[in-house]
VOKESE-894153 format. One record per residue (C-alpha): residue number from 1; residue in three letters; x, y, z. Coordinates in steps of 0.05 Angstrom, whole numbers, plus 5000, padded with zeros to 4 digits. Example, Ala and Ser with C-alpha at 12.3 -4.5 7.8 and 13.67 -1.06 7.14 Angstrom:
REM VOKESE-894153
> 1 / ALA / 5246 / 4910 / 5156 .
> 2 / SER / 5273 / 4979 / 5143 .
END
This chain:
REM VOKESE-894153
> 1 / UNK / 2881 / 4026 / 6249 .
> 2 / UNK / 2808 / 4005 / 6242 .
> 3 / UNK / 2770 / 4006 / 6183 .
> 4 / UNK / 2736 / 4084 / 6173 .
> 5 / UNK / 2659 / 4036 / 6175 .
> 6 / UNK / 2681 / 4020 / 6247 .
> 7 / UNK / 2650 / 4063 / 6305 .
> 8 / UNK / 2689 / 4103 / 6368 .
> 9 / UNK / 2659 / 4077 / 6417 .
> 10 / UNK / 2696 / 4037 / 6468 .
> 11 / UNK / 2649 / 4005 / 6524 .
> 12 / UNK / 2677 / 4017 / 6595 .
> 13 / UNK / 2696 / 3948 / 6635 .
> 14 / UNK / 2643 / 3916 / 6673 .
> 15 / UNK / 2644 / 3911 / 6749 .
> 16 / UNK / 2587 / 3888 / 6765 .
> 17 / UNK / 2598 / 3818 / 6811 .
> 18 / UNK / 2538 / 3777 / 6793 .
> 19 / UNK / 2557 / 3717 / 6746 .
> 20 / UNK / 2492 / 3673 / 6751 .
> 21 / UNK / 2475 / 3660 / 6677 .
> 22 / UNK / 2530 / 3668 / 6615 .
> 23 / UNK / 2482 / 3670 / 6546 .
> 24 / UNK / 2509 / 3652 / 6480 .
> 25 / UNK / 2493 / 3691 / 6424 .
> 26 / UNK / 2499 / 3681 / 6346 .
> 27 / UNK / 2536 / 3750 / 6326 .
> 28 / UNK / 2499 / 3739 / 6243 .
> 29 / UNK / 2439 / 3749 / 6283 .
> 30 / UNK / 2426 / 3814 / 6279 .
> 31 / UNK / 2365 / 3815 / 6317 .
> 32 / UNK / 2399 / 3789 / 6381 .
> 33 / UNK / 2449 / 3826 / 6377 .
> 34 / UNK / 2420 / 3897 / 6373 .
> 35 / UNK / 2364 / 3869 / 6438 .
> 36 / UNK / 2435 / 3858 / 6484 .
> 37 / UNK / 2411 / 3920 / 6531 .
> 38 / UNK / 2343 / 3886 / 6542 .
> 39 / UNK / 2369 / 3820 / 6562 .
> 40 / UNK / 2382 / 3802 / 6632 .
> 41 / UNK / 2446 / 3743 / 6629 .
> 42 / UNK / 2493 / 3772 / 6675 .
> 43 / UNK / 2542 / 3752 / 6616 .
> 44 / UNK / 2534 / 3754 / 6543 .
> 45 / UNK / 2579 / 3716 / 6504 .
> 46 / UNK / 2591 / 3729 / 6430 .
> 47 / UNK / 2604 / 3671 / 6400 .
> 48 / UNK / 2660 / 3658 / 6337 .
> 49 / UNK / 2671 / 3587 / 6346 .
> 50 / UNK / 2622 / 3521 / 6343 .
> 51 / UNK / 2553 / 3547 / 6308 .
> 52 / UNK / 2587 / 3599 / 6257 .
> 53 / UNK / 2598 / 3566 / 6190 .
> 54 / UNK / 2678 / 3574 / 6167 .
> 55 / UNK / 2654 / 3610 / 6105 .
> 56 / UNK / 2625 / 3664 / 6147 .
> 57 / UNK / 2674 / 3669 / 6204 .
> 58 / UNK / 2707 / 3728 / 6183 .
> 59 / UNK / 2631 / 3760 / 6179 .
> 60 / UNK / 2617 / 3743 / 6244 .
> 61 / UNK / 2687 / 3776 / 6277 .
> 62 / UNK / 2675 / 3838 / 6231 .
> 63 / UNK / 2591 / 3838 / 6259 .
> 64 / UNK / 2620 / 3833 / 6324 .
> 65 / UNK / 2670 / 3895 / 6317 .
> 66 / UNK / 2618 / 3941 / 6285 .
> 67 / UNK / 2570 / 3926 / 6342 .
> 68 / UNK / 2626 / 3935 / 6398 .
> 69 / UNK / 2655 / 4004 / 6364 .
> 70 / UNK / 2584 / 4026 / 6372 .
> 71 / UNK / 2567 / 4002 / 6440 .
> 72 / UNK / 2584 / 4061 / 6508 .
> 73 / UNK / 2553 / 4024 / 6555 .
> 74 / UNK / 2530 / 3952 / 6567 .
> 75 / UNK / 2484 / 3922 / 6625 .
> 76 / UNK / 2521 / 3850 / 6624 .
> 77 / UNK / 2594 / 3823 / 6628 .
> 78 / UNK / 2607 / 3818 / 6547 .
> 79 / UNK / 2649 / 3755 / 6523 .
> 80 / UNK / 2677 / 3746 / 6452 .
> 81 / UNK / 2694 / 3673 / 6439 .
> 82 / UNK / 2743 / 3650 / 6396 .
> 83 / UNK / 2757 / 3601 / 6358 .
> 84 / UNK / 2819 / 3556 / 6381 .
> 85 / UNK / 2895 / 3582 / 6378 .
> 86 / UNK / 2922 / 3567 / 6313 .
> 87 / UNK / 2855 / 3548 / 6281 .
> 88 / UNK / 2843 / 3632 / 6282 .
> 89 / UNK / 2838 / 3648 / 6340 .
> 90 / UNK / 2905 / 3685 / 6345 .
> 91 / UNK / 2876 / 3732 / 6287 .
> 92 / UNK / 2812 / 3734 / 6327 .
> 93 / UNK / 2840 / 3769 / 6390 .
> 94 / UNK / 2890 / 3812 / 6352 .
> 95 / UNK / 2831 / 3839 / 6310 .
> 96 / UNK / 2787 / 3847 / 6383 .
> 97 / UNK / 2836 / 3878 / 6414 .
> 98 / UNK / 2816 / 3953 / 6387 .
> 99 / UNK / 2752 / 3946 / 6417 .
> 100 / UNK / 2714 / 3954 / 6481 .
> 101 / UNK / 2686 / 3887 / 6514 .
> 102 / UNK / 2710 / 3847 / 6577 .
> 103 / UNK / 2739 / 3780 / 6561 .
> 104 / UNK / 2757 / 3744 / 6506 .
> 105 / UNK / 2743 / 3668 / 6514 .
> 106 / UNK / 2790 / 3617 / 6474 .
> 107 / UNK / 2756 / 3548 / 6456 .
> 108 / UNK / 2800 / 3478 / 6462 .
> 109 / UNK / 2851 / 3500 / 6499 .
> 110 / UNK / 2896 / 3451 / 6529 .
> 111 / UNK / 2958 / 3469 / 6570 .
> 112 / UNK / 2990 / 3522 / 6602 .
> 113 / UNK / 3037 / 3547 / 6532 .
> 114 / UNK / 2966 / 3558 / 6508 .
> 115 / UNK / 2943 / 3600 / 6555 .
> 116 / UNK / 3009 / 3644 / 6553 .
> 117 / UNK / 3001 / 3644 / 6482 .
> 118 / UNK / 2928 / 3676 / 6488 .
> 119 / UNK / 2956 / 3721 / 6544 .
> 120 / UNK / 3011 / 3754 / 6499 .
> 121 / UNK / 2960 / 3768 / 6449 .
> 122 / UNK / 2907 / 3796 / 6494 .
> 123 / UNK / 2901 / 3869 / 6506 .
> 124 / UNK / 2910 / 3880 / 6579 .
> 125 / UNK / 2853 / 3910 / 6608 .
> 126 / UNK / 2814 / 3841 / 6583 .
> 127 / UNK / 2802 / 3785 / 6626 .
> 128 / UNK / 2811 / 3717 / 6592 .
> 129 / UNK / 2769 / 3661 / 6599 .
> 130 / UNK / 2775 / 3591 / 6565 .
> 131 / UNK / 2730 / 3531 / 6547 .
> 132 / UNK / 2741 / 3466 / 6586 .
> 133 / UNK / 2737 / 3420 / 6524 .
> 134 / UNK / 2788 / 3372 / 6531 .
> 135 / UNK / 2816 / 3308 / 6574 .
> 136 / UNK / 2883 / 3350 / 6576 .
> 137 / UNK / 2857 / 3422 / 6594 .
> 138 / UNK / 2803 / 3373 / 6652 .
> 139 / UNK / 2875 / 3343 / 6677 .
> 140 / UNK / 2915 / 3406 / 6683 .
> 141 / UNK / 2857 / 3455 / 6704 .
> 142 / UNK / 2884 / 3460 / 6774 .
> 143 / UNK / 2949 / 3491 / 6752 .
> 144 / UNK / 2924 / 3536 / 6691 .
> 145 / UNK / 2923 / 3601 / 6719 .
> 146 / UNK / 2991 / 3624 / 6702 .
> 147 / UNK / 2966 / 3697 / 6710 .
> 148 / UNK / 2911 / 3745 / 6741 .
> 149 / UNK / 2879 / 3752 / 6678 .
> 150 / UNK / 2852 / 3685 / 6670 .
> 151 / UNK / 2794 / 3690 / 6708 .
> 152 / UNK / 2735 / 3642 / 6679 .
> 153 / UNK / 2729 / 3575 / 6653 .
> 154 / UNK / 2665 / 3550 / 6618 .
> 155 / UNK / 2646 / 3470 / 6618 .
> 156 / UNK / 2624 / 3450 / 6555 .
> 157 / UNK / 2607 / 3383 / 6563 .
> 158 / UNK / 2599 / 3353 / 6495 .
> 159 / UNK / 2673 / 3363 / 6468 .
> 160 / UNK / 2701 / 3339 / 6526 .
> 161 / UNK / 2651 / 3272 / 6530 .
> 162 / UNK / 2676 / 3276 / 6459 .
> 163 / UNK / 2754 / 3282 / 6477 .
> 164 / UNK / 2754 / 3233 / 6539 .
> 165 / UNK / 2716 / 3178 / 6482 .
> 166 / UNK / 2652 / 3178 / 6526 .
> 167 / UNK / 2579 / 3186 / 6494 .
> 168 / UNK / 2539 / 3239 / 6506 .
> 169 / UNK / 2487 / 3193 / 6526 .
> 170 / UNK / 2519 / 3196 / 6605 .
> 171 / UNK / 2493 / 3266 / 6606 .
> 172 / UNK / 2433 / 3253 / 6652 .
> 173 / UNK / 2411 / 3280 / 6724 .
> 174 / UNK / 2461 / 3227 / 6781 .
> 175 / UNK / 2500 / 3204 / 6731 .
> 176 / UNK / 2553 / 3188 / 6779 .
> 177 / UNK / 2611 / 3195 / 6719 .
> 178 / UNK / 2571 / 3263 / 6701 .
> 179 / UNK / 2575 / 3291 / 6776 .
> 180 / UNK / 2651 / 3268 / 6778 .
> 181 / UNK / 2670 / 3309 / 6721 .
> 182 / UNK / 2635 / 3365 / 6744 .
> 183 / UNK / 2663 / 3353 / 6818 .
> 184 / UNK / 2730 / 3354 / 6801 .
> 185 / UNK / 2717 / 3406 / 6751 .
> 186 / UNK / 2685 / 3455 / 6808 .
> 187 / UNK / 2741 / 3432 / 6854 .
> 188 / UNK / 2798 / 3442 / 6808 .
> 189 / UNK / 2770 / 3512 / 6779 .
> 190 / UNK / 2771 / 3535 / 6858 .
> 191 / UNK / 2839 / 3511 / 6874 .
> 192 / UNK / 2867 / 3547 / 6816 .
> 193 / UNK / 2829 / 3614 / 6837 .
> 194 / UNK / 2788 / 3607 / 6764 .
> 195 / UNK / 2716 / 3620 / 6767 .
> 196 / UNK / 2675 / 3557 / 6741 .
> 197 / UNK / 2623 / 3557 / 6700 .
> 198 / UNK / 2573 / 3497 / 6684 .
> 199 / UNK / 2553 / 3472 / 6620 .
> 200 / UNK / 2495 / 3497 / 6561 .
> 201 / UNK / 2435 / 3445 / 6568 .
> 202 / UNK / 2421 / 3440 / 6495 .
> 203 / UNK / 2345 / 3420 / 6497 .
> 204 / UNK / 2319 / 3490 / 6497 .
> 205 / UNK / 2248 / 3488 / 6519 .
> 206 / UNK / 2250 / 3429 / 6566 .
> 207 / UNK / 2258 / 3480 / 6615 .
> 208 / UNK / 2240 / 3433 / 6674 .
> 209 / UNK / 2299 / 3388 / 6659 .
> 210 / UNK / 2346 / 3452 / 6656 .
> 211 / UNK / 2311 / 3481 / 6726 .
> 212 / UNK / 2338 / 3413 / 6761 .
> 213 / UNK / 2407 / 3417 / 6735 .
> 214 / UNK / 2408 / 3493 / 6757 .
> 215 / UNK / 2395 / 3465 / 6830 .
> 216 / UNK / 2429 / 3403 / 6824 .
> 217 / UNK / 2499 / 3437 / 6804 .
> 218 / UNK / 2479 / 3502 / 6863 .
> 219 / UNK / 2479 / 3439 / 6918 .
> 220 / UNK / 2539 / 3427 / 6890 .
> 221 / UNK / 2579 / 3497 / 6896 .
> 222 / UNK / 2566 / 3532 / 6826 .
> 223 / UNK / 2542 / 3592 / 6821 .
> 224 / UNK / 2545 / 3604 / 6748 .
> 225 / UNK / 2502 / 3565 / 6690 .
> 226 / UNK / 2516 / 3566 / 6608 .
> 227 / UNK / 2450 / 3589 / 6579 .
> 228 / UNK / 2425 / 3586 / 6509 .
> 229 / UNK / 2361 / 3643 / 6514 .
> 230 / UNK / 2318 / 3686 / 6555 .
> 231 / UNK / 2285 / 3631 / 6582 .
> 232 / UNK / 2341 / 3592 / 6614 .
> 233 / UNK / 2372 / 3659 / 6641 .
> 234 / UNK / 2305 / 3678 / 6680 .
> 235 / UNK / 2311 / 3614 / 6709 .
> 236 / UNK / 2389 / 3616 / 6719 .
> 237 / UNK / 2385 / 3684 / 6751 .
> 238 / UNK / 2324 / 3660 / 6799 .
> 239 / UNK / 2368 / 3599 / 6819 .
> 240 / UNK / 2433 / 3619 / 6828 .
> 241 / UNK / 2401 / 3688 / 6859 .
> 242 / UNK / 2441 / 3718 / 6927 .
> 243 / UNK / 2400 / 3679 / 6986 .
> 244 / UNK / 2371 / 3735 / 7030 .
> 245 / UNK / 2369 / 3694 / 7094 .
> 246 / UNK / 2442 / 3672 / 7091 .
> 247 / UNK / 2464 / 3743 / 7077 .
> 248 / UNK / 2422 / 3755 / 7136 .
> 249 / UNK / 2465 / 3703 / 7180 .
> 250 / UNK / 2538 / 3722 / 7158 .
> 251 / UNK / 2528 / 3795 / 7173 .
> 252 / UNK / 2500 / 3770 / 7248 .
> 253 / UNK / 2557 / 3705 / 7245 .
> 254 / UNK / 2600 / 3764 / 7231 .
> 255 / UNK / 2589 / 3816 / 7275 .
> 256 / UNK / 2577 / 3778 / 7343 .
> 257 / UNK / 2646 / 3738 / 7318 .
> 258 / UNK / 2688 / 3800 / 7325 .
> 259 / UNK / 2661 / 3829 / 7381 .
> 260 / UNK / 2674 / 3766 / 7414 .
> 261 / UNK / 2745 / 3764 / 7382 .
> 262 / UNK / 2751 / 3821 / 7407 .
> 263 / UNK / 2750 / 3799 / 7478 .
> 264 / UNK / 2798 / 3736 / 7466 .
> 265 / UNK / 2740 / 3691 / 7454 .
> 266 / UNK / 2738 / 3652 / 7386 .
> 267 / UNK / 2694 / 3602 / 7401 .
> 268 / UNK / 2624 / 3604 / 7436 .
> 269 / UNK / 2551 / 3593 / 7437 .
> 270 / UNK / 2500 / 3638 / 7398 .
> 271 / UNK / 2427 / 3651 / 7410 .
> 272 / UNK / 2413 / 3649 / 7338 .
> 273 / UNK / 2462 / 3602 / 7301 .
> 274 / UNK / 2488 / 3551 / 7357 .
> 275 / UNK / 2570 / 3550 / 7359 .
> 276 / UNK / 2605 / 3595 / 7324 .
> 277 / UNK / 2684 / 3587 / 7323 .
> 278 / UNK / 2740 / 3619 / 7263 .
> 279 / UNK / 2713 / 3568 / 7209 .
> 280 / UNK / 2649 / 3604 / 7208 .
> 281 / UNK / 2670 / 3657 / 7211 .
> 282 / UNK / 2707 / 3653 / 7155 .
> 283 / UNK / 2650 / 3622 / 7103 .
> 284 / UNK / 2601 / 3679 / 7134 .
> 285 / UNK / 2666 / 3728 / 7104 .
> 286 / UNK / 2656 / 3688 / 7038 .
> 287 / UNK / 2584 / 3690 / 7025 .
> 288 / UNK / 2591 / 3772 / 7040 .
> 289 / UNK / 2648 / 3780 / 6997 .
> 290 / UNK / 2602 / 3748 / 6948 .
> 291 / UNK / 2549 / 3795 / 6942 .
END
């Protein structure tokens, strides 16, 4: 039973599909925190773990359920994040659990007994997401999703340099062991069916640096950037926006495809795009189902 300070409020889930920017926000800062509706990250993620003291943990968690037993209606995908399992975090989600938000995300985790451990605690109408932070959760990513539920996992770049004994000095634009870990984390996220998301650039207001990762990791396949303010989120969301033209081109890729399929024919010439065959077809499916 919650505490009789606590709110009754219990925010509806979130279905909106855009994921472009996930901002990270100090829950002891009250002034944030009460400006979420005005803020335009397609996520928000409260954050428990890395930049909250230990003395004031249990201040934060207890912030974080008065604001979410007050809060009907939100205009972005809200996040809690944890702190690891069995450094809190299992106290964390049991304590989250009476409230209404959309995912809890659980830092450092590891394996797949982690991730059933977080799932058996989580109330079931959460998602779960988890922080990639470690050599062992980078090697296993592909086979992580043990269930549904987990649906997100978050780069974050400095713990794992940090685990895999590699300086955060690699962290530049073409770094070719840089683009390999987030390759194979892109590639591995997709073959497990988990949504990838790319790490927080820390320097704040270099904001031109932070533009050419944005466009560096959308040649790449993400869709999705970590974002530390309003800044990096207008720039995010402007980056990673929906592409008008090639919405344009599916819907046409799509339509003269199955008319033509419907004749028998699954492979022919186009006045606008060239060849279209089943392949293309397919990706034009993808980018719509996208929108």
């Amino acid at each position: 039973m919650l505490p009789v300070h606590f709110g009754t409020a219990y925010k509806s889930p979130f279905k909106q599909p855009l994921r472009r920017s996930n901002m990270m926000l100090n829950p002891l800062n009250l002034k944030h925190l009460n400006r979420i509706d005005e803020m335009d990250a397609d996520m928000i993620t409260l954050n428990l773990e890395d930049a909250i003291a230990p003395s004031r943990k249990k201040e934060a968690l207890y912030t974080i359920g008065l604001f979410l037993s007050h809060m009907e209606h939100s205009n972005s995908f809200i996040i809690v994040r944890t702190n690891p399992l069995g450094e809190g975090g299992e106290e964390e989600i049991t304590f989250l659990n009476d409230f209404g938000f959309d995912a809890v995300r659980v830092a450092k985790i590891k394996n797949h007994t982690q991730i059933a451990q977080a799932l058996t605690l989580l109330e079931p109408g959460k998602e779960l997401h988890i922080s990639l932070e470690t050599k062992e959760a980078l090697q296993n990513l592909s086979t992580l999703r043990i269930d549904k539920r987990l649906t997100t996992a978050n780069l974050g770049i400095l713990d794992l340099l940090a685990s895999l004994g590699l300086p955060q000095s690699l962290i530049a634009l073409e770094n070719p062991a840089i683009d390999y870990i987030l390759s194979k984390f892109l590639v591995d996220a997709k073959t497990a069916g988990i949504h990838p998301v790319s790490f927080m650039f820390q320097d704040y207001h270099d904001t031109q640096t932070f533009r050419a990762w944005c466009e560096h990791e959308k040649m790449m396949g993400f869709e999705s950037k970590a974002c530390m303010g309003p800044k990096q989120v207008r720039i995010a969301n402007e980056v990673f926006r929906i592409d008008l033209n090639a919405i344009k081109r599916a819907r046409h890729i799509k339509e003269v495809f199955e008319a033509n399929a419907a004749k028998g024919i699954n492979g022919f010439m186009d006045d606008k795009y060239g060849f279209i065959d089943e392949p293309i077809y397919r990706d034009s499916l993808l980018i719509l189902n996208n929108i």
